[in-house]
C-alpha positions as YAML, in Angstrom:
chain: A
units: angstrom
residues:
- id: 1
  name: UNK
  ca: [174.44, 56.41, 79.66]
- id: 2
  name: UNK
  ca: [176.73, 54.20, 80.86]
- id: 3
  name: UNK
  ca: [177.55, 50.85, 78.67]
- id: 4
  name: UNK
  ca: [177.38, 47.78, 80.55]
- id: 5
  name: UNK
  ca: [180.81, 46.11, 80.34]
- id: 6
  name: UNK
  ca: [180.18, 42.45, 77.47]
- id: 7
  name: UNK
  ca: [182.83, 40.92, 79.68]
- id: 8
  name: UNK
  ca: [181.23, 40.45, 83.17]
- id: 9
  name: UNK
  ca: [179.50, 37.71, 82.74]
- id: 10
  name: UNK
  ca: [180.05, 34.18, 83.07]
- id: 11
  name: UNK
  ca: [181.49, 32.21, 81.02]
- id: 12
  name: UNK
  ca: [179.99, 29.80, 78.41]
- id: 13
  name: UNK
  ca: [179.63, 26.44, 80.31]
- id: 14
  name: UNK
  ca: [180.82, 28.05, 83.79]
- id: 15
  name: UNK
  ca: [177.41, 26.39, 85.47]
- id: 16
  name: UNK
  ca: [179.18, 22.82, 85.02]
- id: 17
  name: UNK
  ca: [182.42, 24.37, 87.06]
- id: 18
  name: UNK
  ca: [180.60, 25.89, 89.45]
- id: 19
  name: UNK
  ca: [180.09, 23.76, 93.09]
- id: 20
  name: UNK
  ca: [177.55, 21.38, 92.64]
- id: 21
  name: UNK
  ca: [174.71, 21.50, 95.47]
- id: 22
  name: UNK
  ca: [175.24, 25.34, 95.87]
- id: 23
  name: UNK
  ca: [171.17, 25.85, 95.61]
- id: 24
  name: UNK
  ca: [168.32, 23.96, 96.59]
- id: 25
  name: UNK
  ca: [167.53, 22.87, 93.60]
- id: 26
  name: UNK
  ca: [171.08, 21.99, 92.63]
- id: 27
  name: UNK
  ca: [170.96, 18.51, 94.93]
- id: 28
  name: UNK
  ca: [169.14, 15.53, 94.78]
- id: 29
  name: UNK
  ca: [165.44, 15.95, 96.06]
- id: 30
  name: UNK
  ca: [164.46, 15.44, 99.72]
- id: 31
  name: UNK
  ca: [161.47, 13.01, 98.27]
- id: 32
  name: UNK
  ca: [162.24, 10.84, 95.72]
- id: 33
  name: UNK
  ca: [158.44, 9.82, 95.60]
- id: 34
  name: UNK
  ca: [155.68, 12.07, 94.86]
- id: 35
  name: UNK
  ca: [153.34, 9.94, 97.26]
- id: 36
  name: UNK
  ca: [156.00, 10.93, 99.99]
- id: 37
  name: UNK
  ca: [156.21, 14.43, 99.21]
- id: 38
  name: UNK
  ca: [152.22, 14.59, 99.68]
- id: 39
  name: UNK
  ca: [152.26, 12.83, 102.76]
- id: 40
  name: UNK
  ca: [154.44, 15.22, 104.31]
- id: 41
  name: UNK
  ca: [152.17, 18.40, 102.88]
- id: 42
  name: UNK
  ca: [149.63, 16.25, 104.41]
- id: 43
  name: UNK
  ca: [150.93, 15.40, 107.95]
- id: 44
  name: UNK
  ca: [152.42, 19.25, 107.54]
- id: 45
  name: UNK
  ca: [148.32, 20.67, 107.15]
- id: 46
  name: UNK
  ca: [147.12, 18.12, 109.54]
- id: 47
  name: UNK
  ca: [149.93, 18.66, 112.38]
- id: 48
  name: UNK
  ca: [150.63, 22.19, 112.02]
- id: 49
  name: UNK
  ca: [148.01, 24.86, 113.03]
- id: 50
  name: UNK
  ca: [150.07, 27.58, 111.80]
- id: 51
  name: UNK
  ca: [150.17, 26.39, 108.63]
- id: 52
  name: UNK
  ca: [146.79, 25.32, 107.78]
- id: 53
  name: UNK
  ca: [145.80, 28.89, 108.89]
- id: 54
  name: UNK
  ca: [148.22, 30.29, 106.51]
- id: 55
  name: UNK
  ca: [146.92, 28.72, 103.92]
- id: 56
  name: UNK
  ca: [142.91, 29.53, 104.89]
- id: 57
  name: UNK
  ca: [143.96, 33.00, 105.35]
- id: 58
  name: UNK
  ca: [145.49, 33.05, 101.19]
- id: 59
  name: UNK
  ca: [142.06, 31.56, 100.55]
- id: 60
  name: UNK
  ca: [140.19, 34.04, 102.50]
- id: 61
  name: UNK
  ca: [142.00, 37.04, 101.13]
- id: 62
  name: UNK
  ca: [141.03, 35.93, 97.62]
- id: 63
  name: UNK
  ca: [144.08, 33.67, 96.40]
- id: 64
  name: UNK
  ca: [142.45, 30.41, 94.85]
- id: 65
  name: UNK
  ca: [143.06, 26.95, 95.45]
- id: 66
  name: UNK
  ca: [145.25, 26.91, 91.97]
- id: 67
  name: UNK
  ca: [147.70, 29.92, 93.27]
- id: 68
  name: UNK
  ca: [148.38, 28.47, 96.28]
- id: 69
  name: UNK
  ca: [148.98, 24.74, 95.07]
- id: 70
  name: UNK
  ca: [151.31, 26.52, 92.42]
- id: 71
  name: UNK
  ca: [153.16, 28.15, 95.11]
- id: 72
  name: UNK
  ca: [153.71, 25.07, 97.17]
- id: 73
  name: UNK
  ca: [155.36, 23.45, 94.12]
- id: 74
  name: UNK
  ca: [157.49, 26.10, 93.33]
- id: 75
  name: UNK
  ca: [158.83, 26.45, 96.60]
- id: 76
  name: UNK
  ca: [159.35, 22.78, 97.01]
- id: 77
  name: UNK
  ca: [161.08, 22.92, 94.36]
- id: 78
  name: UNK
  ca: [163.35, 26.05, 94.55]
- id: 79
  name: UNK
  ca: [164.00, 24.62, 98.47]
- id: 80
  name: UNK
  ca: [165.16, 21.03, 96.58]
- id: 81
  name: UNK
  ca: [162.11, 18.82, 98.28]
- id: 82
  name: UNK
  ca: [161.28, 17.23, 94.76]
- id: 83
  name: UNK
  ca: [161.72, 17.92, 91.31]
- id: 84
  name: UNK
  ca: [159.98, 20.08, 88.92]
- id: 85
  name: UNK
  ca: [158.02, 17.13, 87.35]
- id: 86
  name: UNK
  ca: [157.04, 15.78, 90.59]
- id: 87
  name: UNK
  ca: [156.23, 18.96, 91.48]
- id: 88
  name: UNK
  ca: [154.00, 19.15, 88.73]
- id: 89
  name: UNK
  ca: [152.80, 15.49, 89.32]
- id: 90
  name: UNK
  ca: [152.01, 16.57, 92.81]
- id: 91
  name: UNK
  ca: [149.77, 19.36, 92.63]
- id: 92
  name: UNK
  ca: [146.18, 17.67, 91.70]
- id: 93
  name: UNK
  ca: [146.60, 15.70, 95.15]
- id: 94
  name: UNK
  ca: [147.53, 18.83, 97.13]
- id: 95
  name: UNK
  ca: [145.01, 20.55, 95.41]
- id: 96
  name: UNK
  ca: [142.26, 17.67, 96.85]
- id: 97
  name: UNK
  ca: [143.79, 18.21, 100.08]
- id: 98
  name: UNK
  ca: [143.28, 21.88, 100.23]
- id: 99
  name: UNK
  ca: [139.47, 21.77, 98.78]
- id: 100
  name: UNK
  ca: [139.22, 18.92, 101.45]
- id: 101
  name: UNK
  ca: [140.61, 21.56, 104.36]
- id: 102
  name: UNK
  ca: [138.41, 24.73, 103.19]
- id: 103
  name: UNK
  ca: [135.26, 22.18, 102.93]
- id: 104
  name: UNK
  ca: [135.92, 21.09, 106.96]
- id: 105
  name: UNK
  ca: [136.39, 24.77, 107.15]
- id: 106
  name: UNK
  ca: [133.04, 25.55, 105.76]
- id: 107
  name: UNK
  ca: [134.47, 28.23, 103.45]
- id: 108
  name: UNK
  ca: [133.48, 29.28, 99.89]
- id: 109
  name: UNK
  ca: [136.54, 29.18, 97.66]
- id: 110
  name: UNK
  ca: [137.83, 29.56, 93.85]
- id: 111
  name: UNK
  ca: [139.29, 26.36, 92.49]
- id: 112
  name: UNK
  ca: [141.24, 27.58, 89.85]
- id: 113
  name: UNK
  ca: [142.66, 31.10, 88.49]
- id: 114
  name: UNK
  ca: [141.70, 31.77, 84.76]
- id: 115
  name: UNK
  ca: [137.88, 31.00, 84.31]
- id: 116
  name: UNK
  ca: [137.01, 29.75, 80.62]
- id: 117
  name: UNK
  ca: [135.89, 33.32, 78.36]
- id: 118
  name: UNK
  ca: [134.58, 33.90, 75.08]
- id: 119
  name: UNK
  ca: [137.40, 35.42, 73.47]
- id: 120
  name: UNK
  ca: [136.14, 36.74, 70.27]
- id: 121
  name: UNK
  ca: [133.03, 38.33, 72.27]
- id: 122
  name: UNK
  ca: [136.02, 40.18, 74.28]
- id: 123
  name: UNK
  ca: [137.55, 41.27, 71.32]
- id: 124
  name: UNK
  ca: [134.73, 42.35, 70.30]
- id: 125
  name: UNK
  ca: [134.51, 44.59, 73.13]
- id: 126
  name: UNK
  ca: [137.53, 45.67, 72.80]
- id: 127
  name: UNK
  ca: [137.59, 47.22, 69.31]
- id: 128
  name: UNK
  ca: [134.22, 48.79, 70.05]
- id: 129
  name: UNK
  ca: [135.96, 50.37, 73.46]
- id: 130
  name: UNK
  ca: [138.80, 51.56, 71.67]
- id: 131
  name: UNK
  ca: [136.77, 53.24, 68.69]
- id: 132
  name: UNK
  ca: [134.21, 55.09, 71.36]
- id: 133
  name: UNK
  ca: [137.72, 56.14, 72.59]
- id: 134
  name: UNK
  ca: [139.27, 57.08, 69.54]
- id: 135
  name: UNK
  ca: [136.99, 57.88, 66.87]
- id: 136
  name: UNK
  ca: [133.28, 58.74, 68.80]
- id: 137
  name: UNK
  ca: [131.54, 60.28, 65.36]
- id: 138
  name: UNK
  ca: [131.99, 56.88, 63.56]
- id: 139
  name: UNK
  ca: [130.96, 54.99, 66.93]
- id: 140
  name: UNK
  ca: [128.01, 56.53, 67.08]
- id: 141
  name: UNK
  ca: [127.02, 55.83, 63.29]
- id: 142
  name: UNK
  ca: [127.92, 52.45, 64.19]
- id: 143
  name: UNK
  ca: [125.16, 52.68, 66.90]
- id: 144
  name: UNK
  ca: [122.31, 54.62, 64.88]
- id: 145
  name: UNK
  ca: [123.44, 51.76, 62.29]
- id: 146
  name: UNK
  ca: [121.92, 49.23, 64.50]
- id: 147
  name: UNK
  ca: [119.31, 50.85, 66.16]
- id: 148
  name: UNK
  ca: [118.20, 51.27, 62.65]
- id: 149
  name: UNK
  ca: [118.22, 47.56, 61.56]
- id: 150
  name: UNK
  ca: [116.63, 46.68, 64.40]
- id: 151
  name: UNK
  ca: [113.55, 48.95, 64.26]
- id: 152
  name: UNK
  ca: [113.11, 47.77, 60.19]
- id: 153
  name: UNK
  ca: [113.68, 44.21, 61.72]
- id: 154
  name: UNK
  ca: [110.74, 44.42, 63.63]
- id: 155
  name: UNK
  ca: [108.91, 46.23, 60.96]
- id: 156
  name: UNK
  ca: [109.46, 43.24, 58.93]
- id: 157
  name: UNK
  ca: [109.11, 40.53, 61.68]
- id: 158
  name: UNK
  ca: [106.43, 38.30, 60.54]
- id: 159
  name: UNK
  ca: [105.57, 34.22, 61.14]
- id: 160
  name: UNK
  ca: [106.66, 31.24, 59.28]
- id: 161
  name: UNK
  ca: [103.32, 30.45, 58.45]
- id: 162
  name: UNK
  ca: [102.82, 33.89, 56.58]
- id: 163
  name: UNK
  ca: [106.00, 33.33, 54.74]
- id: 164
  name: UNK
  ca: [104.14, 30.42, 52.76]
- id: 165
  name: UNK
  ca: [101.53, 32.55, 51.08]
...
């Protein structure tokens, strides 16, 4: 295997000699104000067919309202149109402004990406997965286990007014 060579690589603090302005995101933002940068998505999804179907067709395919909003502010920023806290400023209006277009649209949509779970119930899951997987003999104990309890359970099911005698 061949060793990569420790001395092609830049140099500590080469970034500050470097040209300024050489990326996007290198230069002073196209929109100094947020409310300017979502006018022009605006005016952009209002004006531009081509877009706006873009955009429908990400939410058709199955991309939700959250991905694409994401990927507007990412490429704003990479392309220097704002900066990455205005980007991150901007998204909840852009995001009203896309529900807004799939609503006049009359489609069905996902707002955002991650829906809340119930974590320890999946990790639950999990472990029992892995030792049906691993280890079936003690998975199935685990089974008759319970099937078990719950026939004696309702063996020894009885009201609240019995319980008093």
């Amino acid at each position: 295997m061949i060793q990569p060579d420790p001395f092609r690589r830049p140099i500590p603090l080469q970034s500050l000699a470097d040209e300024t302005g050489q990326w996007g995101w290198n230069r002073p933002p196209e929109y100094a104000d947020v409310d300017d940068f979502v006018d022009a998505i605006e005016k952009k999804l209002t004006t531009d067919e081509t877009a706006k179907d873009d955009i429908l067709d990400m939410l058709l395919i199955g991309a939700t309202i959250e991905d694409v909003v994401n990927t507007l502010a990412l490429a704003a920023f990479t392309q220097g149109k704002i900066t990455p806290d205005a980007a991150e400023i901007a998204k909840v209006p852009i995001a009203a402004l896309i529900l807004k277009m799939t609503m006049d649209a009359d489609m069905a949509v996902e707002i955002f990406s991650d829906r809340p779970r119930d974590r320890e119930y999946e990790k639950d899951v999990d472990k029992l997965s892995l030792l049906m997987q691993t280890n079936p003999e003690a998975f199935n104990a685990i089974e008759e286990g319970l099937k078990q309890q719950k026939i004696e359970d309702q063996n020894t099911e009885e009201s609240f007014m019995e319980m008093e005698k």
